[in-house]
N, C-alpha and C positions, 0 to 999 in steps of 0.2 A: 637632673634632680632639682628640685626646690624646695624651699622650706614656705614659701607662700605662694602661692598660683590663686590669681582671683581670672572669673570668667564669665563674662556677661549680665558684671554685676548692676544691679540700678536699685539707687538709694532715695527714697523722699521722705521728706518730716511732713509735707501738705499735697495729698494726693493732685496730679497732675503738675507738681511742681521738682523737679529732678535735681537734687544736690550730685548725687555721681553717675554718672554712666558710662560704666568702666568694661570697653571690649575684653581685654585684657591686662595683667599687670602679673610679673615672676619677680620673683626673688630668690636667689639662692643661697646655700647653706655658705656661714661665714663674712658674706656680703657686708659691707658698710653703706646704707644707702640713703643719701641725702634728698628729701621731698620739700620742698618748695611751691608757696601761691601766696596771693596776697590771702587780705583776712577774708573769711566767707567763700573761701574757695571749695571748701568743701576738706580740709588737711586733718581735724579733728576728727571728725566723723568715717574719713578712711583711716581711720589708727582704732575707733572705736569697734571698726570692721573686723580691723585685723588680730583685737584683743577678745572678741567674742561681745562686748558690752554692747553692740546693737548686732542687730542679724537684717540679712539685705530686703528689700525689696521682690527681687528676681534674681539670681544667679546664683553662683556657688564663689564660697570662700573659703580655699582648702589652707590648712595648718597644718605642718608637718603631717602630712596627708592624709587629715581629717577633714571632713567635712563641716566645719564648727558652724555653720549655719542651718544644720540639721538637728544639734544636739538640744536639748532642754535649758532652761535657762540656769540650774543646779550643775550642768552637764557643764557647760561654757564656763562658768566661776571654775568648779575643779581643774579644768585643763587651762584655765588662763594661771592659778595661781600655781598648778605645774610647771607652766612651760614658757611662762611669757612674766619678762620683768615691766612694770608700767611706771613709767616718770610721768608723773599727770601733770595738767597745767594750772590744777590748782593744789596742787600736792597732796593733798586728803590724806595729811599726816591726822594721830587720834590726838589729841590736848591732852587725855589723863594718861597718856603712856611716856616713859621717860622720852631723849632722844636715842638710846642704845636700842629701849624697847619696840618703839617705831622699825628700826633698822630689823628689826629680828622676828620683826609679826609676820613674812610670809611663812618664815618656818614651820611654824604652827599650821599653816593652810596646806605646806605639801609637805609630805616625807623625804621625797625626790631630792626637792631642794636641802632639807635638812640633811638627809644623809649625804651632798655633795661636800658640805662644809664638815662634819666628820668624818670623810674620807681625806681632807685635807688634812686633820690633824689637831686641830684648834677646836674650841667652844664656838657658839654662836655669837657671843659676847663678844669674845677678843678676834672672831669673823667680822661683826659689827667696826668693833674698833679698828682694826686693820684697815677698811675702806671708809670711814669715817677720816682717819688720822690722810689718808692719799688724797681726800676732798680739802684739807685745813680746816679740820673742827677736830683736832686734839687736846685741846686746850679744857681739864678736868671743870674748871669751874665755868665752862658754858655747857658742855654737858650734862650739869645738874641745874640748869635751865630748864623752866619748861619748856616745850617745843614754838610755844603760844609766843614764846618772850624771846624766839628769836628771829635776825632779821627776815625780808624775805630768801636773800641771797642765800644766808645758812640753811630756809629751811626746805631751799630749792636742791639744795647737796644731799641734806638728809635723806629727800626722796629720791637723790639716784642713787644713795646708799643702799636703801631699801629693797629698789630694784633690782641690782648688781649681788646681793647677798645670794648664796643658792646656785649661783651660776646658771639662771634659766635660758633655755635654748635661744631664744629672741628679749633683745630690750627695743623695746618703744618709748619712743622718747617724743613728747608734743611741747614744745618749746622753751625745752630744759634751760637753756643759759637767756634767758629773757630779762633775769634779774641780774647778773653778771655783766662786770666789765669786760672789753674786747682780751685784754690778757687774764682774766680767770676764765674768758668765755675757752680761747682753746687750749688753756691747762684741764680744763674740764673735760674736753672732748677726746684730748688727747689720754688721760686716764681711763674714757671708757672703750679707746679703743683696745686700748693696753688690758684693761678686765677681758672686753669681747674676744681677742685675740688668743689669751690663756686657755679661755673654755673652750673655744669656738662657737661662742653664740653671735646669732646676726644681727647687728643693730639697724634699726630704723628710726628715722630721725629728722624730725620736719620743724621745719623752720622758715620766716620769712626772711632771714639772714642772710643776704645773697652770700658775706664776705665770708661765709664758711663753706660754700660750697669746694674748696680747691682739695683741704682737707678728707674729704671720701673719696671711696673704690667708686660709685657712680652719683648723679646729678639725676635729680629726678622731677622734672616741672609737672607738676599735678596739672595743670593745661593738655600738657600731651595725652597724657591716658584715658583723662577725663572729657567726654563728649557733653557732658552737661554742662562746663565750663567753658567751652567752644562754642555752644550753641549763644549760651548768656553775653559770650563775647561779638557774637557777629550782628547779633539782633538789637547792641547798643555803638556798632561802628567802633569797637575798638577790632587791634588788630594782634592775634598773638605771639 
């Protein structure tokens, strides 16, 4: 079984120029899986893959065993806000929404997820609060911040708040602790195992952080899978 299976996939933003060229790549259900390249390696744009927010080239990029590179682009927004949490890297929190209300805005896009958090027991609000207060932004009078007025660090939490609400089957994470120091970087990580772990959603989680690698179920060099990255390496003498 997998929860993502890409195949023969190949990505370009400038025709005849290949950011992925990906034979293969699995991922299974529950997985913790660490990706890793330097900057331009191509690590954003396979999460973008994997979220539905771009569609490939050539190949197929299956999702909980959809075809999400088939679907419409109406098609892909619904089943990303179904099914898949997104820590972005520039967090694309909204300014006029509080920070509870940030944390609570997938609900509104899927039922799924809302009905996950009323099967828990709780409102969305005190769902909100609950993984807010395990990030360290409990503190009422930052919370009646606007989101604008907080640091980047807080408002890098909020957006894994956001994501982790709902318990969506997959969280993507593109260089979530960026802003974070090395001891918030793995109390961070360590929470989202601890969320991922409760639901059984898969985390995927790329980073140029070597020193986090130890922490995941697998290690993942976006060199290895990627041939477009291979190729760029040999044609300038480096070695991988």
């Amino acid at each position: 079984m997998s929860v993502i299976h890409l195949k023969d996939v190949r990505f370009s933003w400038v025709a005849e120029s290949l950011v992925l060229d990906i034979p293969e790549l699995v991922i299974h259900p529950g997985e913790k899986v660490f990706i890793h390249g330097p900057s331009g390696s191509g690590k954003t744009t396979l999460l973008g893959l994997l979220g539905g927010v771009l569609t490939p080239s050539s190949g197929t990029v299956e999702v909980l065993d959809d075809d999400i590179s088939r679907l419409s682009p109406i098609q892909r927004d619904h089943f990303r806000a179904r099914h898949v949490g997104f820590i972005f890297q520039m967090f694309n929190l909204i300014p006029y929404l509080s920070v509870v209300e940030n944390v609570t805005l997938p609900l509104g896009f899927a039922s799924e997820r809302a009905q996950a958090v009323q099967r828990s027991g709780v409102s969305p609000e005190a769902e909100a609060m609950r993984l807010l207060a395990l990030l360290g932004l409990s503190d009422p009078e930052l919370l009646k911040r606007p989101v604008t007025e907080l640091s980047i660090g807080q408002q890098q939490r909020v957006a894994a708040a956001r994501a982790l609400i709902g318990s969506p089957d997959i969280i993507i994470a593109d260089e979530p602790t960026s802003a974070l120091d090395f001891d918030s970087r793995e109390a961070f990580i360590r929470l989202l195992f601890s969320e991922c772990e409760a639901t059984g959603s898969t985390l995927v989680f790329v980073s140029h952080d070597h020193s986090l690698e130890a922490l995941f179920d697998r290690c993942l060099p976006l060199h290895r899978v990627n041939r477009a990255s291979q190729h760029s390496a040999s044609s300038t003498g480096e070695v991988a």
